[in-house]
C-alpha positions as CSV (number, residue, x, y, z in Angstrom):
1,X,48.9,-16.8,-37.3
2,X,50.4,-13.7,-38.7
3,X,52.2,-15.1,-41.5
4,X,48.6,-16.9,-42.5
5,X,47.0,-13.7,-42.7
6,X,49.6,-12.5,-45.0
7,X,49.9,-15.5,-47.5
8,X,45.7,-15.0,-47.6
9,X,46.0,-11.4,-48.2
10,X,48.6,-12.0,-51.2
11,X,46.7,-14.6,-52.6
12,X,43.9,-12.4,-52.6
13,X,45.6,-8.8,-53.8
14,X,46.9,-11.6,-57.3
15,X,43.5,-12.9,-57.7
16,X,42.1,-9.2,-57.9
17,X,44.9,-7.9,-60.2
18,X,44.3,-10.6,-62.4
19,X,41.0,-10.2,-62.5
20,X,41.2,-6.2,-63.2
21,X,43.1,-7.0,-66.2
22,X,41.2,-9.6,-67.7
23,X,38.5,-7.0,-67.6
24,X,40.4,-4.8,-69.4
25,X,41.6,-6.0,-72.5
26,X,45.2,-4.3,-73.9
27,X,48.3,-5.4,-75.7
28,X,52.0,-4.4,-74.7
29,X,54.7,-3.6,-77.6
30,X,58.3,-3.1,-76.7
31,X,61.0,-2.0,-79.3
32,X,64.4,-3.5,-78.3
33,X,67.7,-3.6,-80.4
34,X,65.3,-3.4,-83.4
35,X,63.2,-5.9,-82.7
36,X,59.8,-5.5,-82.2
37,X,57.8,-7.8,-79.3
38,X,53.9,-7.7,-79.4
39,X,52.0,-9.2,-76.0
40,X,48.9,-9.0,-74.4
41,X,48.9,-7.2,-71.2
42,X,48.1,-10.6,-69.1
43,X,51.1,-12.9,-70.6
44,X,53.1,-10.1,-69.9
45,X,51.8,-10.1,-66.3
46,X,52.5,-13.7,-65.8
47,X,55.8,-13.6,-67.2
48,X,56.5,-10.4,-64.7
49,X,55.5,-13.0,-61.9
50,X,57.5,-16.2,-63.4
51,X,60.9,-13.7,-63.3
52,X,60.5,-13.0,-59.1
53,X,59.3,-16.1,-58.6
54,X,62.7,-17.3,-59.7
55,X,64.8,-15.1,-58.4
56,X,63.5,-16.1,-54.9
57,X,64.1,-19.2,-55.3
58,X,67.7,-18.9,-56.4
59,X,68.2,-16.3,-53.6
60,X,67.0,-19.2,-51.0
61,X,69.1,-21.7,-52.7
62,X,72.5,-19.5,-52.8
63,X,71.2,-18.8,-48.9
64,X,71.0,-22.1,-48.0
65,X,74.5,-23.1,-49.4
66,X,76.2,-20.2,-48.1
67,X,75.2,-20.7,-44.4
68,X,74.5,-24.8,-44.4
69,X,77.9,-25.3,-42.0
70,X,76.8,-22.9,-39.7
71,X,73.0,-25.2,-40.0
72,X,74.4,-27.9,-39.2
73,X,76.8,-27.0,-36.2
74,X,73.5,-25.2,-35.0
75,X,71.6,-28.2,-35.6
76,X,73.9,-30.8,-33.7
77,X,74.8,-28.0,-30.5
78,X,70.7,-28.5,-30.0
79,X,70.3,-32.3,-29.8
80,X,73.8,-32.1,-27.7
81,X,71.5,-29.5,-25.4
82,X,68.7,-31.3,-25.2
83,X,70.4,-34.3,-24.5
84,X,71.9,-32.3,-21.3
85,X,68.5,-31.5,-20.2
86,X,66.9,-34.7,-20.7
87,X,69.8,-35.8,-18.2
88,X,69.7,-33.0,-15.8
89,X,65.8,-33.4,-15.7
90,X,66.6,-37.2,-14.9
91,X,68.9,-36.3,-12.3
92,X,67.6,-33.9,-10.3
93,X,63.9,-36.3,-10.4
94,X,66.3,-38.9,-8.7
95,X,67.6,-36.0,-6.2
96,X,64.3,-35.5,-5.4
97,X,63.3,-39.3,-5.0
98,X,66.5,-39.9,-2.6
99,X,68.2,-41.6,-5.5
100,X,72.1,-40.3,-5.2
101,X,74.2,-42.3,-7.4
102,X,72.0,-42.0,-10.5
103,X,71.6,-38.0,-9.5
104,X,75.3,-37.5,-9.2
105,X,75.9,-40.2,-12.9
106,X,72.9,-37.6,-14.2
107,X,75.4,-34.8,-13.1
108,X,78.4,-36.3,-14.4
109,X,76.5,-36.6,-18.1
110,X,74.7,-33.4,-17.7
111,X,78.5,-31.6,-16.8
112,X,79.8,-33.1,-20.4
113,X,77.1,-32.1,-22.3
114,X,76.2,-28.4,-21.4
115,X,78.4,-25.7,-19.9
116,X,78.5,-25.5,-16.3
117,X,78.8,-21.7,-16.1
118,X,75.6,-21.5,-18.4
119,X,73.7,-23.7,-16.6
120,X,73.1,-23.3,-12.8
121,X,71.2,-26.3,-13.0
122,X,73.8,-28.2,-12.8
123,X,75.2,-26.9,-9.8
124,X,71.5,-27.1,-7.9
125,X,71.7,-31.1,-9.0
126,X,75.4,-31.4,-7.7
127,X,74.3,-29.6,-4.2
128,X,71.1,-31.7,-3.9
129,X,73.5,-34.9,-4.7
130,X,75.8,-34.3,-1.7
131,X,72.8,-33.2,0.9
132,X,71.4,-37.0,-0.1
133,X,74.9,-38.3,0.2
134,X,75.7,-36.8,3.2
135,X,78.6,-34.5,2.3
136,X,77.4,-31.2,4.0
137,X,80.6,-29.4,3.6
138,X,80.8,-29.9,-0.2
139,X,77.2,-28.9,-0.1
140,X,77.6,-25.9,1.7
141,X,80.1,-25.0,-0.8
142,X,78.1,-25.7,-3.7
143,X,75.1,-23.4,-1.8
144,X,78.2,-20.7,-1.5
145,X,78.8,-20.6,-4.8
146,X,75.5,-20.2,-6.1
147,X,74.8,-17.1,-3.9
148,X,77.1,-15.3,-6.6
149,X,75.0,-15.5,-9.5
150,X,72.3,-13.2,-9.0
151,X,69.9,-16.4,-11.2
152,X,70.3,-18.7,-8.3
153,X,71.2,-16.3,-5.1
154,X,67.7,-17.1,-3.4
155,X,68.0,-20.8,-3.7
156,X,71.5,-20.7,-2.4
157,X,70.5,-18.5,0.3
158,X,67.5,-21.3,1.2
159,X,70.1,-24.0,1.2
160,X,72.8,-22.6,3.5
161,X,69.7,-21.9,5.7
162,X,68.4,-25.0,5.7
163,X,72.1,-26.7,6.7
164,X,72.5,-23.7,9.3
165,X,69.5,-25.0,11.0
166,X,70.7,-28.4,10.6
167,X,73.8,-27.9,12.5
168,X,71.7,-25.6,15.4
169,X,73.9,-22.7,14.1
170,X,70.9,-20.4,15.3
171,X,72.7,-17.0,14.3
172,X,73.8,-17.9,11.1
173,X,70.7,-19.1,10.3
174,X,69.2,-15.7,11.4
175,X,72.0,-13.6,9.0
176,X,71.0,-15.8,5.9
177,X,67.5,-15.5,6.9
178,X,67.3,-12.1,7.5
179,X,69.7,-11.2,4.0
180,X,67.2,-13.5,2.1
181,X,64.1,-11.2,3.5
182,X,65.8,-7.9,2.6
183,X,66.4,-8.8,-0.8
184,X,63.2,-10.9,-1.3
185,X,60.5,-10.2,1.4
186,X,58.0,-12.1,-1.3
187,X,60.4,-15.1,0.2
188,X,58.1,-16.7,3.1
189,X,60.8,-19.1,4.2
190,X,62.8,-15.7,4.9
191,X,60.0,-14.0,6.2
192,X,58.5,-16.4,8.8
193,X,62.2,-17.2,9.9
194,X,63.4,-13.6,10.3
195,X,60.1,-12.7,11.9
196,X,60.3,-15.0,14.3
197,X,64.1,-14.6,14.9
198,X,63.0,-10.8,15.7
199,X,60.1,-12.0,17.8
200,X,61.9,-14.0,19.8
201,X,64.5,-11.0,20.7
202,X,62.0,-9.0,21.2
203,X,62.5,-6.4,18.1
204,X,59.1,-5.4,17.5
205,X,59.5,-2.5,15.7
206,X,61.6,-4.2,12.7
207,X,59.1,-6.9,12.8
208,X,56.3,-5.0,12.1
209,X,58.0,-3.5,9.0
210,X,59.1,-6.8,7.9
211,X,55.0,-7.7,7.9
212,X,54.1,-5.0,5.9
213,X,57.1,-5.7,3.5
214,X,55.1,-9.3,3.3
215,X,51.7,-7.6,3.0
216,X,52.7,-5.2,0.3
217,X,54.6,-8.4,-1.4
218,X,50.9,-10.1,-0.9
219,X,52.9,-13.2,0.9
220,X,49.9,-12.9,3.6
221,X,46.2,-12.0,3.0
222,X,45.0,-8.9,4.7
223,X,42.8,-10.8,7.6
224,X,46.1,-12.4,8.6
225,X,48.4,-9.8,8.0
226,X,46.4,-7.7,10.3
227,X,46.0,-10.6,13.2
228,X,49.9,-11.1,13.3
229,X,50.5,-7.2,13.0
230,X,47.7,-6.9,16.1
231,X,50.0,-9.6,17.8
232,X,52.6,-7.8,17.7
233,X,51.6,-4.1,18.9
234,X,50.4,-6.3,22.1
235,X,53.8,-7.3,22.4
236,X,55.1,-3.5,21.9
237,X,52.3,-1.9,24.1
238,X,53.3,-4.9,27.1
239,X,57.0,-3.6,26.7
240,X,56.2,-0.1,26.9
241,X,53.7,-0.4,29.9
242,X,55.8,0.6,32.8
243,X,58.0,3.2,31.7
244,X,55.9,4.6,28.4
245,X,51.7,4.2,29.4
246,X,50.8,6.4,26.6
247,X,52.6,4.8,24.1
248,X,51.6,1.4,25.0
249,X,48.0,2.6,25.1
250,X,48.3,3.9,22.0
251,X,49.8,0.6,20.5
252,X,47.7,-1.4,22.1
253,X,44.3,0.7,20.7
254,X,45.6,0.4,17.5
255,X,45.9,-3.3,17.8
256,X,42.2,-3.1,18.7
257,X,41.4,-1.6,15.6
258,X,43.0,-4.9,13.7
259,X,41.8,-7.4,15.9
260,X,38.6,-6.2,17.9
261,X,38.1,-9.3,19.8
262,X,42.0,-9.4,21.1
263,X,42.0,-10.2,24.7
264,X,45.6,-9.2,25.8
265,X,45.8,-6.0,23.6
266,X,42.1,-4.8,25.8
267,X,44.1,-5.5,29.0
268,X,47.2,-3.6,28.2
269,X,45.3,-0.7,27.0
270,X,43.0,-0.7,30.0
271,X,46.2,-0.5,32.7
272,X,47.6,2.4,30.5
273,X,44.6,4.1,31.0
274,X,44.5,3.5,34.6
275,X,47.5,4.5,35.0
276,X,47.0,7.5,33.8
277,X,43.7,7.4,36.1
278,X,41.0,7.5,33.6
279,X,38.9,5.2,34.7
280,X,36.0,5.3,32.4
281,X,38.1,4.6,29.3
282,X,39.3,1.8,30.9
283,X,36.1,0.4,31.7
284,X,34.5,0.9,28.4
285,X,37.5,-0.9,27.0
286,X,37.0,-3.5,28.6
287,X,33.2,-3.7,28.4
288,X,33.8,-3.5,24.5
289,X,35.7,-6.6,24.2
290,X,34.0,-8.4,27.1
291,X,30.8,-8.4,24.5
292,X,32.9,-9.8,21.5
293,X,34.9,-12.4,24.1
294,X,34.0,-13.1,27.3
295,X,37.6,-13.8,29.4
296,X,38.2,-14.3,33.4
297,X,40.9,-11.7,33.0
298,X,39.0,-9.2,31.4
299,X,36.8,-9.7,34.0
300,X,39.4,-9.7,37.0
301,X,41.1,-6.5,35.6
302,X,37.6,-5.0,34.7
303,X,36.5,-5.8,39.2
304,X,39.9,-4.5,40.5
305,X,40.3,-1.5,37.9
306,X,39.5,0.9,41.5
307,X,41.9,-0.2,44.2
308,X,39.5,1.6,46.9
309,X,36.5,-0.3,45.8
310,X,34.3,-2.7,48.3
311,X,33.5,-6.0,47.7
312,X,29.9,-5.0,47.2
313,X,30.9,-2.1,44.7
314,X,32.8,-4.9,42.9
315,X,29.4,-7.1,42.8
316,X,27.6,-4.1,41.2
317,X,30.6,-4.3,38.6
318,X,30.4,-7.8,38.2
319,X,26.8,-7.5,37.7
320,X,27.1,-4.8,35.0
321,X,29.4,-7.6,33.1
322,X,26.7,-9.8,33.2
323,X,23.8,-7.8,31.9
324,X,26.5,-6.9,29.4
325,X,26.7,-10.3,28.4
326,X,23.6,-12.9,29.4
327,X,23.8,-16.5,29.7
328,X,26.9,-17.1,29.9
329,X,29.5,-19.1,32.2
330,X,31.7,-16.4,32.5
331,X,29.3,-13.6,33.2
332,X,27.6,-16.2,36.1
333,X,31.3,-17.4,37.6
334,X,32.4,-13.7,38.1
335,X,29.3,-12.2,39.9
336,X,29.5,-15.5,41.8
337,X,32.9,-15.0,42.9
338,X,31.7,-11.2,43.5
339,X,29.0,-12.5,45.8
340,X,31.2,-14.7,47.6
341,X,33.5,-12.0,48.5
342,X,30.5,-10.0,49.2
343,X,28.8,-12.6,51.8
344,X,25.9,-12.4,49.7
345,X,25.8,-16.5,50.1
346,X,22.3,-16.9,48.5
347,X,23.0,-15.5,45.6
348,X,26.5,-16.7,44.9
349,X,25.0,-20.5,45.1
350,X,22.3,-19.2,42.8
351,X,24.8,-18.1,40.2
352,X,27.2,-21.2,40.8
353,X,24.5,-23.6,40.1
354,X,23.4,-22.0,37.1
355,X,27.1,-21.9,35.8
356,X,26.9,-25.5,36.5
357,X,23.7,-26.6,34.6
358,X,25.3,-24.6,31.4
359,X,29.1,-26.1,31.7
360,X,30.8,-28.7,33.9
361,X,33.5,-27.5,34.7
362,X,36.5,-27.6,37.2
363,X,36.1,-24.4,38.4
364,X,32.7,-24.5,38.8
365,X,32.7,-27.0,41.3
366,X,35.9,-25.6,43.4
367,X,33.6,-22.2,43.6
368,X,30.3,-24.6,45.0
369,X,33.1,-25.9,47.9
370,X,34.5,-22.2,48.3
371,X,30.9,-21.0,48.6
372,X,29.6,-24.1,51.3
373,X,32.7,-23.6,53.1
374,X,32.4,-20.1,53.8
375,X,28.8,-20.3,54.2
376,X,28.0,-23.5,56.4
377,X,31.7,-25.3,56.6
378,X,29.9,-28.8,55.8
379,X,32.7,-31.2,55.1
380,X,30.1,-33.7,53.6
381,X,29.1,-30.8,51.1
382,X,32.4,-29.5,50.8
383,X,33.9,-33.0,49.8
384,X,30.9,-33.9,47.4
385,X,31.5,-30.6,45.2
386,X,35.4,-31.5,45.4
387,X,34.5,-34.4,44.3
388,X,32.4,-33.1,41.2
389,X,35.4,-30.8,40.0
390,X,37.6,-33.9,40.3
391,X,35.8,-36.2,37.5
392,X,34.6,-32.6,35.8
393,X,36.0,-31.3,32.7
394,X,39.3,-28.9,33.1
395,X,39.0,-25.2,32.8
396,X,40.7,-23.8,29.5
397,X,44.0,-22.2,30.0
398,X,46.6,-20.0,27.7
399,X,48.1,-23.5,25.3
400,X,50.9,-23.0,22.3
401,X,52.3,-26.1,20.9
402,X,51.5,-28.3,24.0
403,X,52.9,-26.0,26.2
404,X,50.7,-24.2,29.1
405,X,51.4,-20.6,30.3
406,X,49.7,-18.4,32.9
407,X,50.3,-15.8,30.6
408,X,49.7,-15.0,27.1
409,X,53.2,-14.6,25.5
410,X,53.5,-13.3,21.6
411,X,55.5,-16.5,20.4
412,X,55.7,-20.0,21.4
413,X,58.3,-20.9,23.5
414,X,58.5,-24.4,22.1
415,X,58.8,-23.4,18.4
416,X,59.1,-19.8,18.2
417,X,55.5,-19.6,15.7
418,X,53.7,-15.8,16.4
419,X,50.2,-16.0,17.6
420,X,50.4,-19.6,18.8
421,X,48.6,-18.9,22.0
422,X,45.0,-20.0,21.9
423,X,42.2,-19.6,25.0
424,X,41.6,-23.6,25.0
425,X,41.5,-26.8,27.4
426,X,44.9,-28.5,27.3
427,X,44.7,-31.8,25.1
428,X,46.7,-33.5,28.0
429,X,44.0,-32.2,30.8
430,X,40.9,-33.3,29.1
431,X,38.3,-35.4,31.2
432,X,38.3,-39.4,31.0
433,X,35.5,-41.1,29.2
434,X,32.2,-39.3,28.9
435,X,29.3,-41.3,30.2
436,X,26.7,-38.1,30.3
437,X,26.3,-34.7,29.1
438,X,27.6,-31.7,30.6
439,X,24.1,-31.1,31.7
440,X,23.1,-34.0,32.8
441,X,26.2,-34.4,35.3
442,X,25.4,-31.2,36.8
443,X,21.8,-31.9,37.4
444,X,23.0,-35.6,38.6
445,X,25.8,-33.5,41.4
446,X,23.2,-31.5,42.8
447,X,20.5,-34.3,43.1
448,X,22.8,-36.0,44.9
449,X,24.4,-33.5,47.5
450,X,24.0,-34.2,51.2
451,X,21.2,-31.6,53.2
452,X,22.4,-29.0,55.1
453,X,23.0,-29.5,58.7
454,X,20.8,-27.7,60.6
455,X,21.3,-25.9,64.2
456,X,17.8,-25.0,64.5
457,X,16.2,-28.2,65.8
458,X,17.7,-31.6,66.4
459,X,16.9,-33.8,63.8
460,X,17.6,-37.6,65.5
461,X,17.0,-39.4,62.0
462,X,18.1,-37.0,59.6
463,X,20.3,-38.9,56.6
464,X,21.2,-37.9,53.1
465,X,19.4,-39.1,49.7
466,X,20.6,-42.3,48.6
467,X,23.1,-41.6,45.9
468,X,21.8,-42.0,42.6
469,X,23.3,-44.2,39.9
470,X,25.4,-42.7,36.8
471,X,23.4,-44.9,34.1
472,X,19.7,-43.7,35.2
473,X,17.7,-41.9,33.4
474,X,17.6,-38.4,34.4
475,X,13.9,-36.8,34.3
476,X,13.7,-32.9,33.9
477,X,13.4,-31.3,37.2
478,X,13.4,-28.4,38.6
479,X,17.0,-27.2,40.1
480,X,17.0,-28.5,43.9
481,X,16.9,-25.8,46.4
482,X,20.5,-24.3,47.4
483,X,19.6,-24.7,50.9
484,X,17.2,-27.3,53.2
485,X,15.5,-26.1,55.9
486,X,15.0,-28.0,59.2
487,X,11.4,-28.7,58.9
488,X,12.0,-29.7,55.4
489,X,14.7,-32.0,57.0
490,X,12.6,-33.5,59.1
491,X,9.7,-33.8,56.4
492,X,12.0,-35.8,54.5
493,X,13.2,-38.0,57.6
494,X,9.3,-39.1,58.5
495,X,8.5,-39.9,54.6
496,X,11.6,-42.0,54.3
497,X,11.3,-46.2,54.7
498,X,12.0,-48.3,57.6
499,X,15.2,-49.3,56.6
500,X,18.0,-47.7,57.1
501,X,20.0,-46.0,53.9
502,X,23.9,-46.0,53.9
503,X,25.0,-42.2,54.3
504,X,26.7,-40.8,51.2
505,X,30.4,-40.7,52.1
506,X,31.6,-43.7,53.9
507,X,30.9,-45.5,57.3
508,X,30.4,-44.0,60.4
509,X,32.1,-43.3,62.8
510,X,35.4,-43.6,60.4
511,X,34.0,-40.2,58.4
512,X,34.1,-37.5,60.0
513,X,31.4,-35.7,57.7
514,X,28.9,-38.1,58.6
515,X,27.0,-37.7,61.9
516,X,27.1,-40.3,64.0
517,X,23.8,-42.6,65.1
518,X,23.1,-42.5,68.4
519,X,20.4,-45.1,68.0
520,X,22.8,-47.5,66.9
521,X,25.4,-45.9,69.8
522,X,22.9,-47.2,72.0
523,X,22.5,-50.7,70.4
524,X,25.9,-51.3,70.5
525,X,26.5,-50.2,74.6
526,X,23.7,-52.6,75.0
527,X,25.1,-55.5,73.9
528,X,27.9,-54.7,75.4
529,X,26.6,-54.9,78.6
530,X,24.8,-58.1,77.7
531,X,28.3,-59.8,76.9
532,X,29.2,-58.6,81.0
């Protein structure tokens, strides 16, 4: 583009000087050896031009002679070059495509046309040809030697990782990793294996510079950089909890600053503060990520924070997580636990049933049995609920890589990966196939839940409601009554028909959770006595 501008700008500087002295009108006289020579100022121009014109040209032409060998070596050393790369490009697309004897013939070529020590393609081709081949020592060589030139010292690196890990050769694979990271932290095979490697040995201090080496090399966006970085002052605060509270409060605050909704780093930094008996930071910790994240053990820690307390005050608690945080399952399961523990029966079922009419769940169910056995010890009752939280859906549980802890851990036991840990059901404890909604079950398991018995009055009649079948149509109801009364009972017993209904769990008198009928006790002692 440059050069056009320039031949444009010439042609237009000639034009214009030509022009200026056609306008001007002169003639030239030179006096030379006695001779005179008479010319008008434009031949004399022209011939001016005609005289460098040929002297460039015979400059270009003595040029070109003078330096034509070394033209011509030049000119057959490229086509030898390119001919290299067109076979080096051929070979390393058949490394790639699994193809070793035309990689290693592309080598072989490649090697005789361009110079091996210029090239350190060549030596990448060679090293991909024995990996395919299976020769791993030659290949570990070849990976070796290319750590030595600083051009191909990553990808050398890379490769005597990658046959490290091959071989299990765990520590080895660390060294290379971690030499790769210091060198190159933009590197995120070096970076996610040397994190991890420090992870897993629980170095958190090195790992937290390494991620913000990587965030300042922008290898991770900031969201993520400050998740994993969160992750990881958990890990440092749960370290430091026994011997060093106020360090692992402080760690685990900051964490809260990255990732507000961070269960773990809210329950570390809530037993530092406890154990430095400061109760209402503790709490308000707590209460801050119960709002963003309901979680049973921010709950459980957030009830037992005072060891002294009743099981009443810890109702009042429970109840201030639930105003805290309305219609929700967790909010209704832990002040129905509270109750429980509280002998407040009436409302404990209250909040139980509402938990189940929002979410069917295992635990929901186990809590209805817990609550009917303390309360009346029906084994009818208690059986039906256990029954419910058998065929109900499985309660969500700390799961990394198919793997279920107790605990939330940093890194996944299985394959080492930081922040793996998620708050879910496991995929191999889901529920069989779903024939109705959530909803719909609940409503269905406490339509069909035996009456109370009563002591009150002795019903003779009294039976359960026929059980109701999964495919019918469920009508919108009000929730049954926790409780049945004994005149209700007995309501219920005159309006029902002449014949008699089966009683909801088995035969009697093999059931124990099934009264016995004495009118057919008398039938049968009858006929008895007939047969004498």
């Amino acid at each position: 583009m440059t050069r056009i501008l320039f031949f444009i700008l010439a042609v237009l500087a000639l034009g214009f000087g030509f022009g200026w002295l056609a306008d001007r009108p002169g003639s030239l006289s030179i006096l030379w050896q006695g001779q005179l020579i008479e010319m008008s100022l434009m031949v004399a121009a022209s011939i001016v031009l005609l005289i460098v014109a040929v002297f460039m040209l015979g400059w270009w032409f003595i040029r070109t002679v003078w330096t034509s060998p070394h033209s011509v070596r030049r000119y057959f050393r490229a086509r030898t070059r390119d001919r290299g790369y067109q076979a080096l490009s051929t070979g390393l697309i058949a490394a790639g495509a699994g193809n070793a004897a035309l990689a290693r013939k592309m080598s072989a070529r490649a090697r005789g046309l361009l110079r091996a020590d210029q090239e350190p393609l060549i030596l990448v081709l060679d090293a991909q040809a024995a990996v395919i081949e299976g020769r791993h020592d030659e290949a570990r060589q070849l990976f070796q030697q290319m750590t030595e030139d600083p051009e191909t010292r990553e990808l050398g690196l890379r490769g005597l990782y990658v046959e490290a890990d091959r071989l299990a050769a765990h520590e080895a694979a660390r060294q290379y990793a971690e030499t790769a990271a210091e060198a190159a932290p933009y590197l995120p095979w070096a970076a996610k294996a040397t994190l991890e490697h420090r992870c897993r040995a629980g170095h958190w201090d090195d790992a937290i510079r390494l991620l913000d080496q990587q965030r300042v090399a922008h290898v991770l966006n900031r969201a993520e950089a400050d998740r994993l970085k969160a992750v990881l002052l958990t890990a440092k605060a749960e370290d430091h909890l026994e011997g060093q509270p106020s360090a692992a409060r402080d760690n685990a605050l900051q964490a809260l600053k990255l990732a507000k909704d961070l269960v773990p780093a809210a329950i570390v930094a809530a037993k530092a503060y406890l154990r430095e008996d400061n109760l209402r930071r503790a709490s308000n910790v707590l209460e801050q990520v119960w709002k963003l994240n309901p979680h049973p053990e921010i709950a459980r820690t957030y009830l037992r924070a005072r060891s002294g307390d009743s099981a009443v005050d810890r109702l009042k608690r429970a109840e201030r997580l639930e105003a805290l945080r309305t219609n929700n399952t967790e909010s209704l399961l832990i002040v129905a636990e509270a109750a429980l523990d509280a002998q407040e029966f009436e409302k404990a079922r209250a909040k139980a049933e509402a938990a189940a009419r929002m979410e069917s769940r295992e635990r929901v169910y186990l809590l209805l049995a817990d609550i009917e056995e303390a309360e009346t010890g029906d084994q009818g009752r208690i059986r039906h609920w256990m029954a419910q939280a058998l065929k109900a859906g499985r309660d969500p549980a700390w799961v990394a890589d198919g793997h279920v802890s107790d605990k939330w851990l940093p890194v996944s036991p299985v394959t080492g990966r930081l922040d793996a840990f998620e708050w879910k059901v496991p995929f191999d404890q889901l529920e069989g196939p779903v024939e109705e909604s959530s909803l719909g079950a609940a409503a269905l398991a406490l339509e069909t839940l035996p009456p109370v018995k009563t002591t009150e009055i002795e019903v003779e009649a009294q039976k359960p409601t026929p059980v109701v079948e999964a495919t019918t149509v469920l009508k919108e109801v009000e929730p049954a009554p926790a409780r049945t009364t004994a005149k209700q009972a007995g309501d219920r017993t005159a309006a029902a028909p002449a014949k008699e209904p089966e009683p909801f769990f088995g035969h009697a008198p093999d059931d124990p959770g099934v009264r016995k009928d004495e009118r057919r006790s008398e039938a049968e002692q009858k006929s008895r006595m007939k047969l004498f």
